[in-house]
C-alpha positions as CSV (number, residue, x, y, z in Angstrom):
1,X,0.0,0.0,0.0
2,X,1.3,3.6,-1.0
3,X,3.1,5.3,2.1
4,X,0.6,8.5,2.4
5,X,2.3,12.1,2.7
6,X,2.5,13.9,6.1
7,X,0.5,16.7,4.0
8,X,-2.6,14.7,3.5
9,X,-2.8,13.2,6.8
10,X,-5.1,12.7,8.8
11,X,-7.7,12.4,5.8
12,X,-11.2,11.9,7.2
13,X,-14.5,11.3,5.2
14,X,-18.1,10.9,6.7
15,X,-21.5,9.7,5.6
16,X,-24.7,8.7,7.0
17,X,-26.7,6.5,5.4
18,X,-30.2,7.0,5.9
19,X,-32.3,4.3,5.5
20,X,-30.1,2.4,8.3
21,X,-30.2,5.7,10.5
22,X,-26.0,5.2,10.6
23,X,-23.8,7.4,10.9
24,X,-19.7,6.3,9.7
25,X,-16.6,8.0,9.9
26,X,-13.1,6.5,8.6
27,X,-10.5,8.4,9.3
28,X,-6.9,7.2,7.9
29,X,-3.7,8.3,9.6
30,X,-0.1,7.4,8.6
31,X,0.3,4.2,11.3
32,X,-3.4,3.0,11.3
33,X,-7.3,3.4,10.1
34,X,-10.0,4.6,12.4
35,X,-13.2,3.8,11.7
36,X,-16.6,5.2,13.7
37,X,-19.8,3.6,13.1
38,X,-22.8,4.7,15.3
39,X,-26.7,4.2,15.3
40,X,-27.3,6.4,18.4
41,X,-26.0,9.9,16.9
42,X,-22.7,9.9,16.5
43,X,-22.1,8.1,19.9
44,X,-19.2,5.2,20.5
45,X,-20.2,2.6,22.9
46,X,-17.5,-0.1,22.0
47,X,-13.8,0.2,20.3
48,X,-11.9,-2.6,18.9
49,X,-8.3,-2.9,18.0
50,X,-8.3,-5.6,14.4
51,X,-4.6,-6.1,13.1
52,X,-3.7,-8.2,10.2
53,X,-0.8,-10.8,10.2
54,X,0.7,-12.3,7.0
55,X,2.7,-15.5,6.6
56,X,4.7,-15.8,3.9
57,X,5.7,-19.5,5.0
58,X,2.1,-20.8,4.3
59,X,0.6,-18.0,2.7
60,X,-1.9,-17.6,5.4
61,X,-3.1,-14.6,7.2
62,X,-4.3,-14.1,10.7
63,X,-6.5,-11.8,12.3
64,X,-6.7,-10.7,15.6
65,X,-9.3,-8.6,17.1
66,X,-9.4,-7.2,20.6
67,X,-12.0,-4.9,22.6
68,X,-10.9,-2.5,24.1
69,X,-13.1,-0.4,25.6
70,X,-17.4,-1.2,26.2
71,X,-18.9,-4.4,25.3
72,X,-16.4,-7.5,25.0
73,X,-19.8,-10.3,24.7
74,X,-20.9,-8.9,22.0
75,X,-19.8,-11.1,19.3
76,X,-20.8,-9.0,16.7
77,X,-19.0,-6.0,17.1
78,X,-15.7,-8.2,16.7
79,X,-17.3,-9.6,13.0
80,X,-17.5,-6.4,11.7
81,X,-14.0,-5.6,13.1
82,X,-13.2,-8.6,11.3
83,X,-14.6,-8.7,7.8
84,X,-14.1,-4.5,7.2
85,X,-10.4,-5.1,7.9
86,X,-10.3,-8.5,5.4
87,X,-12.1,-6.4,2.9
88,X,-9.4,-3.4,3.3
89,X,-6.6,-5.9,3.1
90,X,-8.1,-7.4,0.1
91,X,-8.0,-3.8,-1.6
92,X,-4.2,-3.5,-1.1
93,X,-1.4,-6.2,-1.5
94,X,-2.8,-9.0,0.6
95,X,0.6,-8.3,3.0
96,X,0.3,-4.9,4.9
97,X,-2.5,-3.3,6.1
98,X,-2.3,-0.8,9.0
99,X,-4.5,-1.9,12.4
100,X,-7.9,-0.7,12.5
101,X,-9.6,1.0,16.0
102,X,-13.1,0.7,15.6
103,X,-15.8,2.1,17.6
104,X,-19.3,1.1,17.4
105,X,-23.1,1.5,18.6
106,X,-25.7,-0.3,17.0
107,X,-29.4,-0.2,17.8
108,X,-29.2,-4.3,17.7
109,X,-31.9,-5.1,15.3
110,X,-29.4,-5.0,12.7
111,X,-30.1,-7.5,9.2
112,X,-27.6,-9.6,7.3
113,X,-28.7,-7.4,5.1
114,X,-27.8,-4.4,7.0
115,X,-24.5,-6.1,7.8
116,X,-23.5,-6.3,4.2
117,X,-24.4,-3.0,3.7
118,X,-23.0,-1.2,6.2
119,X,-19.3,-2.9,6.0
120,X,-19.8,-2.2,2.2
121,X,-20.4,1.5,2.7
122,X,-17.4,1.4,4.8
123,X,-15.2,-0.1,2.3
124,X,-16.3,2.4,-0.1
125,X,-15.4,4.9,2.5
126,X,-12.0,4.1,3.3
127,X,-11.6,3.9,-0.8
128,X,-12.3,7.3,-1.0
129,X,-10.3,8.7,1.4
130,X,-7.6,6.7,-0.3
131,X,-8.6,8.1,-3.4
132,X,-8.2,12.0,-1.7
133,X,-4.2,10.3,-0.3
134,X,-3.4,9.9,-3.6
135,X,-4.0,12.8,-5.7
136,X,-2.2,14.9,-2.3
């Protein structure tokens, strides 16, 4: 992944999607990726630290996600720390990817559908502000 300039960092971009009442936020800084998703305007109840390990003996790569702060039972806070990070390691070399701080509120009546969408918005997010790194 291209080394971003000291010029164009942080680099934050925002939306809200509205027909899932969500607000996100991913901010990207020179050593990691901050990403805010909230349901309860703008508020953070949980943060999670996701890094990414590669192997180049086996080709295999290893995740490892860690609350931090908030809720540690809820399980589903650490899938979408999980599966936004394999999604932004897919979008660069498969072998470095900065560590990801997540924070996130949901209402809890979220869909697989909502799932899907939500990390997807993300994704499109963090592609963005990537896009904004590179023309700096």
């Amino acid at each position: 992944m291209k080394q971003p300039s000291s010029s164009s960092l942080p680099t934050t971009v925002t939306k809200f999607i509205s027909n899932l009442e969500t607000d996100i936020l991913c901010r990207i800084f020179s050593d990691r990726i901050q990403v805010l998703i909230s349901q309860k305007e703008g508020r953070v109840g949980t943060t999670l630290s996701a890094t990414h390990e590669f192997s180049q003996i086996d080709n295999s790569h290893t995740y490892h996600i860690e609350t931090l702060l908030g809720n540690s039972n809820d399980a589903l806070n650490a899938v979408y720390a999980r599966q936004i990070l394999e999604r932004i390691v897919s979008l660069g070399d498969g072998i470095h990817c900065p560590p990801l701080l997540l924070g996130i509120t949901l209402n809890g009546k979220s869909s697989q559908e909502d799932f899907k969408a939500i990390v997807s918005e993300v994704v499109s997010i963090y592609q963005e502000g990537i896009q904004i790194i590179s023309t700096n």
